[in-house]
N, CA and C atoms as a LAMMPS dump frame, in Angstrom:
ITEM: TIMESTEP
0
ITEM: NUMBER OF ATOMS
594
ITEM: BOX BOUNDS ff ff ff
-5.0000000000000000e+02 5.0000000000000000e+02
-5.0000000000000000e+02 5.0000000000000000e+02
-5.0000000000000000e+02 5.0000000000000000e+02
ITEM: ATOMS id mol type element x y z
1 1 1 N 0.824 -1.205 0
2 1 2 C 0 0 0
3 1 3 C 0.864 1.263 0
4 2 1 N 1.93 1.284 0.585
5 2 2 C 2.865 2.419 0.781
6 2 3 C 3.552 2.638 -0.423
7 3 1 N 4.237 1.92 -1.309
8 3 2 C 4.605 2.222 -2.493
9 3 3 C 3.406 2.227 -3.683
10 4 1 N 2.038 1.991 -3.542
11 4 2 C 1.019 2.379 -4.097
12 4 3 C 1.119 4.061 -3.753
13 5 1 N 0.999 4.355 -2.598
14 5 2 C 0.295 5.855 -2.273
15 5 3 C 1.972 6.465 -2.743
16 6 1 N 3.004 6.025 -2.422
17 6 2 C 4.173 6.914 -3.319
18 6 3 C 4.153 7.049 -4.416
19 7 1 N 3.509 6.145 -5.583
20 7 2 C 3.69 6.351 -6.853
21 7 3 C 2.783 7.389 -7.507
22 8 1 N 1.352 7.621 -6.425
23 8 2 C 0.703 7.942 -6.896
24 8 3 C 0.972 10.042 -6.401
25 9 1 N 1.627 9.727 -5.635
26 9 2 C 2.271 11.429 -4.704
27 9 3 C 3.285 11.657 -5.826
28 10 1 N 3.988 10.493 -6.181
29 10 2 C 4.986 11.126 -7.468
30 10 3 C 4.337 11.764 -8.789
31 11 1 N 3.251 10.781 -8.905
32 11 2 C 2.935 11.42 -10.19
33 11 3 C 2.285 12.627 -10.509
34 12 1 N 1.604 12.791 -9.127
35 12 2 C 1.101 13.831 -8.684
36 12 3 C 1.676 14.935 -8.762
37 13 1 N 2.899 15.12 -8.334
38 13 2 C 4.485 16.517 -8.012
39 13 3 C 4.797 16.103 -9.718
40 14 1 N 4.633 15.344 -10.739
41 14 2 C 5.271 16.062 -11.419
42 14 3 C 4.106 15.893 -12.679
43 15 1 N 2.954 16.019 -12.568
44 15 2 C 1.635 16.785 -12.962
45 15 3 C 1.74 18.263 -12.516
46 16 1 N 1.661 18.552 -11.371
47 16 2 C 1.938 19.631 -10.827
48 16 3 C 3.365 20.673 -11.405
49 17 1 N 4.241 19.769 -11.393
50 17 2 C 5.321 20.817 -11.451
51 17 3 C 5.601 21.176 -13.166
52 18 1 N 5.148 20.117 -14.518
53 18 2 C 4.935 20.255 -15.483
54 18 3 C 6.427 20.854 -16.127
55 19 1 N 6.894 21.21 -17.118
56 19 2 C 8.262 21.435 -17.8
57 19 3 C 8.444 22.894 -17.99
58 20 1 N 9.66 23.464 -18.003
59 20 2 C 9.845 24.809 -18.392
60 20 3 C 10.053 25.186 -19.455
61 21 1 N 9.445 25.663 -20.256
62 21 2 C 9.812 26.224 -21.279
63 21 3 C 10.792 27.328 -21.24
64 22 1 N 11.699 26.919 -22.15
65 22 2 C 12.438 28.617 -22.062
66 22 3 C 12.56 29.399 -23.454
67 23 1 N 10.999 29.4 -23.714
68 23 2 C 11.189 30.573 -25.224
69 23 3 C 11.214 31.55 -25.156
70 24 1 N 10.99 32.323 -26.8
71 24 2 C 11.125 33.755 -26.3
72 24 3 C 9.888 33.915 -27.674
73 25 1 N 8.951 35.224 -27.119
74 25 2 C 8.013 35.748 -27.791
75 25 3 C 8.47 37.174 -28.072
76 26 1 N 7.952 37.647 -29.301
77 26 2 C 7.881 38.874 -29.844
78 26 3 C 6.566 39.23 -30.353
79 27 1 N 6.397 40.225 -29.479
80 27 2 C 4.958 40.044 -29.883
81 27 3 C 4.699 41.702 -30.304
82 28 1 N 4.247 42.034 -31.56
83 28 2 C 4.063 43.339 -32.317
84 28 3 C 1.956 43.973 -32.198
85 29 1 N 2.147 45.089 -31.915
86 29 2 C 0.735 45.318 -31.51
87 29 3 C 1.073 46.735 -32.57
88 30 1 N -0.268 47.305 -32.273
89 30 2 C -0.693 48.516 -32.858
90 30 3 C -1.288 49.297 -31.454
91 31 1 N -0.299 50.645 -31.295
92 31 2 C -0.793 51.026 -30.088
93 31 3 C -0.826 52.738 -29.958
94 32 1 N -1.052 53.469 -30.127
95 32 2 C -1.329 55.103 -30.142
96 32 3 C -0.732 55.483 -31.438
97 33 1 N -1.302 54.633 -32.466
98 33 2 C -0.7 55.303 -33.798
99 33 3 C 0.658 54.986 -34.004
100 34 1 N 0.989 53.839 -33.237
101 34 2 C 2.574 53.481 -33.447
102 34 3 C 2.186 51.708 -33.488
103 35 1 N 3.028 51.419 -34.438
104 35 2 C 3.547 49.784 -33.846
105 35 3 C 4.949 48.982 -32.966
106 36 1 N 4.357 48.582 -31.742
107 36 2 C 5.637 48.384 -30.92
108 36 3 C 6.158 47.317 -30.883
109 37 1 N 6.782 46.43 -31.027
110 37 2 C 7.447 45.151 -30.724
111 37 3 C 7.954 44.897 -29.437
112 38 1 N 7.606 43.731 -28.81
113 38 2 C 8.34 43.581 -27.343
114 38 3 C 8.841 42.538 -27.443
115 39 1 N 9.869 41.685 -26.977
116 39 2 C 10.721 40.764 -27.042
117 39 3 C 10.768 40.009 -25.676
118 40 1 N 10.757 39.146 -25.034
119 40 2 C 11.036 38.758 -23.557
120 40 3 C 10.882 37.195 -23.845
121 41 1 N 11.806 36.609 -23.118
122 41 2 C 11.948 35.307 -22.831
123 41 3 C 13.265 34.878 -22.559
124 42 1 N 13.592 33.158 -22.811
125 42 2 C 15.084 33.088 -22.526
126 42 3 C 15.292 32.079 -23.507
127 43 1 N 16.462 31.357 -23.969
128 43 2 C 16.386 31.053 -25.299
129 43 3 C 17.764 29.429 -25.129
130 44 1 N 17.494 28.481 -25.365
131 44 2 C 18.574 27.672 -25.303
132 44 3 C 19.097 27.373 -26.733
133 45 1 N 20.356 28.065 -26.993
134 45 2 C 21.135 27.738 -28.375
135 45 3 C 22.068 26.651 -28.217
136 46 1 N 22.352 25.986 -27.142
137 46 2 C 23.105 25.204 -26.692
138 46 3 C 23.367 23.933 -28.227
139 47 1 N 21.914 24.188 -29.159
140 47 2 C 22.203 22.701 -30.113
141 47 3 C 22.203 23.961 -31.451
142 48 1 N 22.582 24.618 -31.461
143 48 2 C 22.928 25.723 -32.769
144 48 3 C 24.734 25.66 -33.367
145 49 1 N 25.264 25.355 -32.48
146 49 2 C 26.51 25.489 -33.125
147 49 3 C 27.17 26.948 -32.77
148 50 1 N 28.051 27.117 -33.775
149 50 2 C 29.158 28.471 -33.337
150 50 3 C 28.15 29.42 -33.941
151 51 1 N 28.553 30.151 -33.697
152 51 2 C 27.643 31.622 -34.335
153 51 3 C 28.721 32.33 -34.981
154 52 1 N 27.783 33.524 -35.896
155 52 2 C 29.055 34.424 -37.019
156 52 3 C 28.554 35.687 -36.149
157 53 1 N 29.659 36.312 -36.163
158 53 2 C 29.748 37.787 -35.457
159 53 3 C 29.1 38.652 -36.616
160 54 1 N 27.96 39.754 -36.047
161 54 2 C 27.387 40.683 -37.359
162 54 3 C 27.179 41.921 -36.292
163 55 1 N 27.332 43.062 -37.535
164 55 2 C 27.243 44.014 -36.749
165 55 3 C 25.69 45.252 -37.355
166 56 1 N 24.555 45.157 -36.721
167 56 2 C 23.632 45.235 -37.264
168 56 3 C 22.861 46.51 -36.494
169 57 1 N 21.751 47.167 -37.107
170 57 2 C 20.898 47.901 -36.301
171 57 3 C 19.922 47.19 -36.006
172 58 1 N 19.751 47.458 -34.75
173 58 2 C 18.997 47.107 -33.539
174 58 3 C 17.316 46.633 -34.354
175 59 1 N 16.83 48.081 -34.044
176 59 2 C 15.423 47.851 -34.745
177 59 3 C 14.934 47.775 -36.229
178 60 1 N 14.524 46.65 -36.652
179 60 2 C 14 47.009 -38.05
180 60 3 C 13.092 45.546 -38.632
181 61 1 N 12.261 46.091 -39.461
182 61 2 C 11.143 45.191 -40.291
183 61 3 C 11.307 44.475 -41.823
184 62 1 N 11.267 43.296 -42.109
185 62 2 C 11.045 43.269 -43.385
186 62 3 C 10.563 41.948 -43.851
187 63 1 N 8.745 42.29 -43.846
188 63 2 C 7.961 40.896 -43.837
189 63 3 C 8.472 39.824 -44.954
190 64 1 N 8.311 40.743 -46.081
191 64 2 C 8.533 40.016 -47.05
192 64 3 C 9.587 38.507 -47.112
193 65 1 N 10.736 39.042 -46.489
194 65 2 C 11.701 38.169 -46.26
195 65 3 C 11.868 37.774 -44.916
196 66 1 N 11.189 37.932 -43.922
197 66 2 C 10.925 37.113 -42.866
198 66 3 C 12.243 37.699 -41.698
199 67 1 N 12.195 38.977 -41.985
200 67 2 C 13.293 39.607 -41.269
201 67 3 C 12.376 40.628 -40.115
202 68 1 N 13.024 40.386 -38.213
203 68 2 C 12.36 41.204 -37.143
204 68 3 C 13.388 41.082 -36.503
205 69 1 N 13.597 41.932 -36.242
206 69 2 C 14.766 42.375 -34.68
207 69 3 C 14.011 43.705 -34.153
208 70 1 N 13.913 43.149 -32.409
209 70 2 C 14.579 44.297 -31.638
210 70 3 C 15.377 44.913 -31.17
211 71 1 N 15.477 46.135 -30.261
212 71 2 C 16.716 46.663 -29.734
213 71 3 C 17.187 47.892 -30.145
214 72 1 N 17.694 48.398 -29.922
215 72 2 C 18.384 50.105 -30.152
216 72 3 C 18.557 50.219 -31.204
217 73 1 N 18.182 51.909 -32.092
218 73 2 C 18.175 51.759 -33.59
219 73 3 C 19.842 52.274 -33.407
220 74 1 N 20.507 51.86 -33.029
221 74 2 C 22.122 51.896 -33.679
222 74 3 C 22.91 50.611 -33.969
223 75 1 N 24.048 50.667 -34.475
224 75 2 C 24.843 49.821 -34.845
225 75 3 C 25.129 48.451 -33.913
226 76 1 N 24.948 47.277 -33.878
227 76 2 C 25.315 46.332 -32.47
228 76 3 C 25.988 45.179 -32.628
229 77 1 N 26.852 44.423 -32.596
230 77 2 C 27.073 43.755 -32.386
231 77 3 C 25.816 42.42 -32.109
232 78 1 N 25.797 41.853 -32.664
233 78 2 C 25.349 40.882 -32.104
234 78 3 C 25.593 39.13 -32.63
235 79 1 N 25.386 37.828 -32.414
236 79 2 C 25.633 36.437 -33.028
237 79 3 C 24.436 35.96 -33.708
238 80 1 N 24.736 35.556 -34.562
239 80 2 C 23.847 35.239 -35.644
240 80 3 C 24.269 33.587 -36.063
241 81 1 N 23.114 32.935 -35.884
242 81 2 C 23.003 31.443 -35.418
243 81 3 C 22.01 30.484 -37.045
244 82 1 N 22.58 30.213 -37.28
245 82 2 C 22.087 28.879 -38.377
246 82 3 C 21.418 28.251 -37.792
247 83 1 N 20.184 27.341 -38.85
248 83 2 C 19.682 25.955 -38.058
249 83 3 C 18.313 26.026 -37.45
250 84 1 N 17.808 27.035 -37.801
251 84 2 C 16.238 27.269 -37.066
252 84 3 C 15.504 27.151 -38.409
253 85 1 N 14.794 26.411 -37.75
254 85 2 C 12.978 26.477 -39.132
255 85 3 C 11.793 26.936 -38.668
256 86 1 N 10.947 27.558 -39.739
257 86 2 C 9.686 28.405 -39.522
258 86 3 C 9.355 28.606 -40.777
259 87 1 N 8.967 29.783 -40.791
260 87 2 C 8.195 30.371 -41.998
261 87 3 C 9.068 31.798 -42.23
262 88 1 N 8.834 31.767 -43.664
263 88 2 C 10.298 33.051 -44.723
264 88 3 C 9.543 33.773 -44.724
265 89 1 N 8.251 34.425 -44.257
266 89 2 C 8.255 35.695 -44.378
267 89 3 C 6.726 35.827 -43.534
268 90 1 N 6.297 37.125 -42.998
269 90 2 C 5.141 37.481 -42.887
270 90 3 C 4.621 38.505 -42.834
271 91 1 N 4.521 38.718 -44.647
272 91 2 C 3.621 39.899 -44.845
273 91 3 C 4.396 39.961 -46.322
274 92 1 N 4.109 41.473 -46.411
275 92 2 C 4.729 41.699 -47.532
276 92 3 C 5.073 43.019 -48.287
277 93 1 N 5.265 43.327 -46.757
278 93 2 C 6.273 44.886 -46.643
279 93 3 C 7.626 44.51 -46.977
280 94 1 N 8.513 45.758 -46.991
281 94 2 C 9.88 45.961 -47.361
282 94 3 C 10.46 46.662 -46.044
283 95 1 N 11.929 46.695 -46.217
284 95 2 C 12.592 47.187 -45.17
285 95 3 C 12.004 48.31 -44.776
286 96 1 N 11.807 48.123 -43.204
287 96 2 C 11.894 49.642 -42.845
288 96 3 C 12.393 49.718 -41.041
289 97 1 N 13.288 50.618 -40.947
290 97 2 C 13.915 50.328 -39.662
291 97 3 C 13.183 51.467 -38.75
292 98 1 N 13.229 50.701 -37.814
293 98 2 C 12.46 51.434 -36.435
294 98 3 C 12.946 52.731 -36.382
295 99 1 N 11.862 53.572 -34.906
296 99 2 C 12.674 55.058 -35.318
297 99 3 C 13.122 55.168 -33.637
298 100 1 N 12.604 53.654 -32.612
299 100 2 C 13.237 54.255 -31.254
300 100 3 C 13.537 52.287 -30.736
301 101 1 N 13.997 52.416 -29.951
302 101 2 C 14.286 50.693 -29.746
303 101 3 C 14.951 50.597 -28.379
304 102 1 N 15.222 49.59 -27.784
305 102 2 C 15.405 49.234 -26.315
306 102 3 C 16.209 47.956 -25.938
307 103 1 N 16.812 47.744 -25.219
308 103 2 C 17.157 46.531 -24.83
309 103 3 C 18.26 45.521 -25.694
310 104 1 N 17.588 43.985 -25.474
311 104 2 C 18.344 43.359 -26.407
312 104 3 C 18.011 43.431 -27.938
313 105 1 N 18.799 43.322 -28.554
314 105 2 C 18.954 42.829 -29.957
315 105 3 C 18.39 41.404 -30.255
316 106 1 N 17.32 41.019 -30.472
317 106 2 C 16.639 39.829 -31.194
318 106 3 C 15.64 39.539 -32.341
319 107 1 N 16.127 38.187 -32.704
320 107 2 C 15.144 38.052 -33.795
321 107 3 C 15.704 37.103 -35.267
322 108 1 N 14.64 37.176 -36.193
323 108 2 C 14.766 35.992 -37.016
324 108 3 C 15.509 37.245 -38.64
325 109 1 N 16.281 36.348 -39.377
326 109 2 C 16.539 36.741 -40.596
327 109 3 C 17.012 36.251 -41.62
328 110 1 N 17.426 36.336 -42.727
329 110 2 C 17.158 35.873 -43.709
330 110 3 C 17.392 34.692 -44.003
331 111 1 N 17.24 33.605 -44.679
332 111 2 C 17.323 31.923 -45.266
333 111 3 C 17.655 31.281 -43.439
334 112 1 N 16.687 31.671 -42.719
335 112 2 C 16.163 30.834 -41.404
336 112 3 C 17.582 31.457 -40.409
337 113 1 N 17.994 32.244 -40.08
338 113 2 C 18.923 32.294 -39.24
339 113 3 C 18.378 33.561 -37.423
340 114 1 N 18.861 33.192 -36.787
341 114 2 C 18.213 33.538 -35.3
342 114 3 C 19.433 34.826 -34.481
343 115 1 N 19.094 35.89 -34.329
344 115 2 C 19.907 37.049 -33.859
345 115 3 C 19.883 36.957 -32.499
346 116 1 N 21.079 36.595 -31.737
347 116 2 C 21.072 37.257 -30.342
348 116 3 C 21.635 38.244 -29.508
349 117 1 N 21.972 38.729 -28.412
350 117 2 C 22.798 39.361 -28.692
351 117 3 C 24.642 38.956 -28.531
352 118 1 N 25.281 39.486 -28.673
353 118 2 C 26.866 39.149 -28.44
354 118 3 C 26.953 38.806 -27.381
355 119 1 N 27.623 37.304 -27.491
356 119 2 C 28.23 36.43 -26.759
357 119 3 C 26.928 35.818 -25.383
358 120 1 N 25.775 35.826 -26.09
359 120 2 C 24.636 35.254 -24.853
360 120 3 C 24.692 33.914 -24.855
361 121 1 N 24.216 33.462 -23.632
362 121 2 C 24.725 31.89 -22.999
363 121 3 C 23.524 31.711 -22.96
364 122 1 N 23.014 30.399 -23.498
365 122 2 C 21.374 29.425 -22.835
366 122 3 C 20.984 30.096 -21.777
367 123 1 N 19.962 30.008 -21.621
368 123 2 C 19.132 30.808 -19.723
369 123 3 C 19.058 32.132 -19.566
370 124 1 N 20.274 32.886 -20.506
371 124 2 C 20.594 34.091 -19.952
372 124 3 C 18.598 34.948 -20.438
373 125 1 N 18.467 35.736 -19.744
374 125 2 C 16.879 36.428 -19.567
375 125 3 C 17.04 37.756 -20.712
376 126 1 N 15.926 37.727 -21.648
377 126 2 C 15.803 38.348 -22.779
378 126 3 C 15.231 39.523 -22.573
379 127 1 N 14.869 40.567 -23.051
380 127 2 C 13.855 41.855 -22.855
381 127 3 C 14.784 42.712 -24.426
382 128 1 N 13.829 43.079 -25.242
383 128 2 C 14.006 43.948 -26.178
384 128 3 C 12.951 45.012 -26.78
385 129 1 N 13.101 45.865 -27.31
386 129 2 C 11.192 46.39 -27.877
387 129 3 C 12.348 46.811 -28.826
388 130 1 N 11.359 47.713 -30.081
389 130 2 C 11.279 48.258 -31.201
390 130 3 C 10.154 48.797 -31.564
391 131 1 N 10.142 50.072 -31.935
392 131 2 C 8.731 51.136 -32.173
393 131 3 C 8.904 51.783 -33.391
394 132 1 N 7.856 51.703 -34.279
395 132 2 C 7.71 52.131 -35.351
396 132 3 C 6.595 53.551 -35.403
397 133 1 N 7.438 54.781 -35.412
398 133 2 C 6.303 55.803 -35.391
399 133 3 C 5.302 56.391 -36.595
400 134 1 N 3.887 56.149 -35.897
401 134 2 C 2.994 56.706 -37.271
402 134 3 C 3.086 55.555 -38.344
403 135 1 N 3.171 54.215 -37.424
404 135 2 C 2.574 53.117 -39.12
405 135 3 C 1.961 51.914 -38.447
406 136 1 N 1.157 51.058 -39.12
407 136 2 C 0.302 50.365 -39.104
408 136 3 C 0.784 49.293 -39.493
409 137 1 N -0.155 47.844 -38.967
410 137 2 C 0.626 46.688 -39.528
411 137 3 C 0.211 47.303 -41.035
412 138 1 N -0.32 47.277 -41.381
413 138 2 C -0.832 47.777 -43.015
414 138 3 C 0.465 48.669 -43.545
415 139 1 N 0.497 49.405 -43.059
416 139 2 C 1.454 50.259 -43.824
417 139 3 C 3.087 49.581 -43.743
418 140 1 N 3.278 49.04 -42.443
419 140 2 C 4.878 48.051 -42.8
420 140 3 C 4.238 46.558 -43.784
421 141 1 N 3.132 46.454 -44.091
422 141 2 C 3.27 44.885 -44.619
423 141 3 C 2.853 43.905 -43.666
424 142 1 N 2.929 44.01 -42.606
425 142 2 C 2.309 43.16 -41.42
426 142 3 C 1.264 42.219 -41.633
427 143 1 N 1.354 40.851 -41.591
428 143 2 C 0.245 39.693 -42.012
429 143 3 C -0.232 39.195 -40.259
430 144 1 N -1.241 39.573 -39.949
431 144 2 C -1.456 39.065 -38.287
432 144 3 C -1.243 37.926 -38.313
433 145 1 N -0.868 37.33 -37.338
434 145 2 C -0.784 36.108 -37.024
435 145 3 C 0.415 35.432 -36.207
436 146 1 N 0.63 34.281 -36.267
437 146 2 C 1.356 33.41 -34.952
438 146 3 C 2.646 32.779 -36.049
439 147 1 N 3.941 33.289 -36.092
440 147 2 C 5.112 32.704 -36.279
441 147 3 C 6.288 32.132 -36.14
442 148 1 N 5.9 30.895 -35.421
443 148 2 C 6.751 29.987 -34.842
444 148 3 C 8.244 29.459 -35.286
445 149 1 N 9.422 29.851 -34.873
446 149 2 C 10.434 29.374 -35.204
447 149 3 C 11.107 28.312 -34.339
448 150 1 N 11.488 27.16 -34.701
449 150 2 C 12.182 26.465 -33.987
450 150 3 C 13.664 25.549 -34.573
451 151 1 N 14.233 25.164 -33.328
452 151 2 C 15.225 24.49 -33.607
453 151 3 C 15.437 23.417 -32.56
454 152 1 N 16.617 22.423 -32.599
455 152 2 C 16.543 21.377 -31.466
456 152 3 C 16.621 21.843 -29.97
457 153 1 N 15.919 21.663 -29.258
458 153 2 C 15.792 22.475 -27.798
459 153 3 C 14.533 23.532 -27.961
460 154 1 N 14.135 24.334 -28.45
461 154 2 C 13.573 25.595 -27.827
462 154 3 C 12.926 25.895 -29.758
463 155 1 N 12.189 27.755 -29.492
464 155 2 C 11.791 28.365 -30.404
465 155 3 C 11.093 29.805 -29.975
466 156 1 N 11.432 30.539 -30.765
467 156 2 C 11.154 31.391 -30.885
468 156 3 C 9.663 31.914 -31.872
469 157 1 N 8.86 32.739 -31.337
470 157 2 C 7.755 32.89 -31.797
471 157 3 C 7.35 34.536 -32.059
472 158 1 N 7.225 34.794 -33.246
473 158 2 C 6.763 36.272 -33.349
474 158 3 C 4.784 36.79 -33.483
475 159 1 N 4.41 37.11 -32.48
476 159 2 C 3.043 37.402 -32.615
477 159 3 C 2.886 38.227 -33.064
478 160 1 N 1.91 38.652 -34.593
479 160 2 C 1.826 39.936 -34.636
480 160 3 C -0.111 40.259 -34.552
481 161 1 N -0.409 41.135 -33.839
482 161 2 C -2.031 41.347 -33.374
483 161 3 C -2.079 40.04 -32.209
484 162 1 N -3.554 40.48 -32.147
485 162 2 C -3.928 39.335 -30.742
486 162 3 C -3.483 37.728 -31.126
487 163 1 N -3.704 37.1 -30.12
488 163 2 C -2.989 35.665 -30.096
489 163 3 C -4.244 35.606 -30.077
490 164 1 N -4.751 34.357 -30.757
491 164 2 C -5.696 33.154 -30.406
492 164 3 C -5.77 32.943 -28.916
493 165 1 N -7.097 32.869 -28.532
494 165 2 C -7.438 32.787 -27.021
495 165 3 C -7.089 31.104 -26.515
496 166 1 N -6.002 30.653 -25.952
497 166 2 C -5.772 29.274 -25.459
498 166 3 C -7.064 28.558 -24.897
499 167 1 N -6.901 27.378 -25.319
500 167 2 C -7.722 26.559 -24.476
501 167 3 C -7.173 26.578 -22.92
502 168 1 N -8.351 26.716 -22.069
503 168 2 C -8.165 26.38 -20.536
504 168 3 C -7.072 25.727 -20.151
505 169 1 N -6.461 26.046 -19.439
506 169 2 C -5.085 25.102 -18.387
507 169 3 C -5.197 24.768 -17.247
508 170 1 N -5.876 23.572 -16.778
509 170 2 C -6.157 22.913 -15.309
510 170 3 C -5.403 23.681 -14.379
511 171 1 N -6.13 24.631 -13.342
512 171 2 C -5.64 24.977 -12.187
513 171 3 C -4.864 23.311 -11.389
514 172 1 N -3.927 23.953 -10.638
515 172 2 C -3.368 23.579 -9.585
516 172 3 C -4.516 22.319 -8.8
517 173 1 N -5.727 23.267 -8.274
518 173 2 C -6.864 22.511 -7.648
519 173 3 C -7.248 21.492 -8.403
520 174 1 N -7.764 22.121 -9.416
521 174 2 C -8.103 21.06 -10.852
522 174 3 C -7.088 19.78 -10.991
523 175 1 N -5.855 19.646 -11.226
524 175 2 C -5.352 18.797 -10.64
525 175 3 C -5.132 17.931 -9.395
526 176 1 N -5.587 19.105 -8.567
527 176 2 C -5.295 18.029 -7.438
528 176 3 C -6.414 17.104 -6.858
529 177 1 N -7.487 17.764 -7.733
530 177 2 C -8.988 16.825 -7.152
531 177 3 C -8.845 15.881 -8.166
532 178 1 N -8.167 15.71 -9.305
533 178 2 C -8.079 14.798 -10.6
534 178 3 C -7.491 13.393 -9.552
535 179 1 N -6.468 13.614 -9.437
536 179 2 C -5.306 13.296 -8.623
537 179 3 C -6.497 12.592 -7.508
538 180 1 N -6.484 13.415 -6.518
539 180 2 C -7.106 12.485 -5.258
540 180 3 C -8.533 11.461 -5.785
541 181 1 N -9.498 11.843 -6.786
542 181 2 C -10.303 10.914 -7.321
543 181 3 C -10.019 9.887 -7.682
544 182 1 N -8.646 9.802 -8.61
545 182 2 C -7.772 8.335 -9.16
546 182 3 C -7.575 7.727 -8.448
547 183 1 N -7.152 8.158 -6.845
548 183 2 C -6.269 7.64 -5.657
549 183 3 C -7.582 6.848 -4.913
550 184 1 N -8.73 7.598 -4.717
551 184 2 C -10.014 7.276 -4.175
552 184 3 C -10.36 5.78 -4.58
553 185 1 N -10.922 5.746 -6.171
554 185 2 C -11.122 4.774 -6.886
555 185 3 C -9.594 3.729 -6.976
556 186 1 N -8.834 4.082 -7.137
557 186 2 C -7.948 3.111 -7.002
558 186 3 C -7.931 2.207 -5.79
559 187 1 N -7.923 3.463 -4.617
560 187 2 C -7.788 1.901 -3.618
561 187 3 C -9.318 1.688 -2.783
562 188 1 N -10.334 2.169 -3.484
563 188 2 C -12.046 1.456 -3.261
564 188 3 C -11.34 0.199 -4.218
565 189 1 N -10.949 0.061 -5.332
566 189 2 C -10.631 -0.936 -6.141
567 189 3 C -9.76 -2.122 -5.236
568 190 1 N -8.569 -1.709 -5.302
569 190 2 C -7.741 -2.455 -4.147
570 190 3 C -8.407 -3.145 -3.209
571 191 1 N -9.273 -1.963 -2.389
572 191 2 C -9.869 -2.814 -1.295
573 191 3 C -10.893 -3.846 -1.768
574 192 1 N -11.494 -2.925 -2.211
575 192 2 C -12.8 -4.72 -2.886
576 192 3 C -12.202 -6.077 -3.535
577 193 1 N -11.114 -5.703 -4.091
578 193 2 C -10.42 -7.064 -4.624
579 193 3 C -10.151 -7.548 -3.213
580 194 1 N -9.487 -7.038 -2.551
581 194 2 C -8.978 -7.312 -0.941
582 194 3 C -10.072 -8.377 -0.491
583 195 1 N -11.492 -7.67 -0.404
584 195 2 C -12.636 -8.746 0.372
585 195 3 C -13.033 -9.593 -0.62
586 196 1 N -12.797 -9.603 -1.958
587 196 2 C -13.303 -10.8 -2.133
588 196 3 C -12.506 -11.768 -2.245
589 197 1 N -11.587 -11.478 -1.585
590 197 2 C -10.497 -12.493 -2.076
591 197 3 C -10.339 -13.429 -0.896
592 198 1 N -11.045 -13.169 0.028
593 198 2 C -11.025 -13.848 1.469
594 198 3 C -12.435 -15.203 1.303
């Protein structure tokens, strides 16, 4: 009975504790007559390989070819990583570089390759924006929607407009009454085999 009720406390803690993701979202809105980009997450390149040193501006757009970075509209340093798959483009605007920007340097560009900034390690914690003044997804080319990039380990995802509303995610409670019902019926089960077995 005791390694019954342990297996069932284990499975329990890791229902509960569930996996970490460590991606990173960019997610582009339309907001006082501007479009902003925000960047946040954390990113494991650990299965990418070496990276090529590029020295790039921070903020800029270009659906057509499937090019988004955030980060400061000046010159940056940053590693530029092979080996990610998604989708080559979304929309079908042309270059146009931000006019104010923040933070890190991230993002996807041309024939599938992933921008981070110089010399970042797996785990390290992301935050970037990019603001486009006085334009519209319409006017950069902007196609709404959900653009998932990935590679072995992790991915990166660019939202542009609202996300699709998720299906529900079992509270904590919700699990744990799942959990104690299985445990209930399991050993009402146990036990009745128990008496008739006498």
């Amino acid at each position: 009975m005791k390694r019954f009720l342990s297996v069932f406390l284990l499975a329990g803690g890791l229902l509960v504790a569930g996996g970490v993701n460590a991606a990173v979202t960019i997610t582009l809105t339309e907001t006082g007559g501007n479009v902003v980009a925000t960047g946040v997450g954390r990113l494991d390149i650990s299965q990418l390989g070496n990276p090529t040193l590029e020295n790039v501006v921070g903020g800029f757009v270009n659906p057509s070819i499937g090019v988004l970075n955030t980060g400061p509209a000046t010159p940056t340093d940053i590693d530029l990583y092979s080996g990610i798959s998604g989708p080559t483009s979304f929309g079908s605007g042309s270059l146009n570089l931000a006019d104010s920007g923040t933070g890190d340097v991230m993002g996807v560009t041309t024939s599938l390759r992933l921008r981070v900034p110089r010399n970042y390690s797996t785990g390290g914690s992301l935050s970037g924006s990019a603001t486009w003044t006085n334009k519209t997804f319409a006017s950069l080319g902007l196609t709404p929607g959900t653009y998932t990039y990935t590679w072995s380990g992790d991915s990166l995802t660019i939202q542009i407009g609202p996300a699709p509303s998720p299906a529900p995610i079992p509270t904590l409670s919700e699990w744990t009454q799942l959990l104690l019902a299985v445990m209930v019926i399991s050993i009402l089960g146990w036990h009745f085999h128990r008496e008739r077995s006498y």
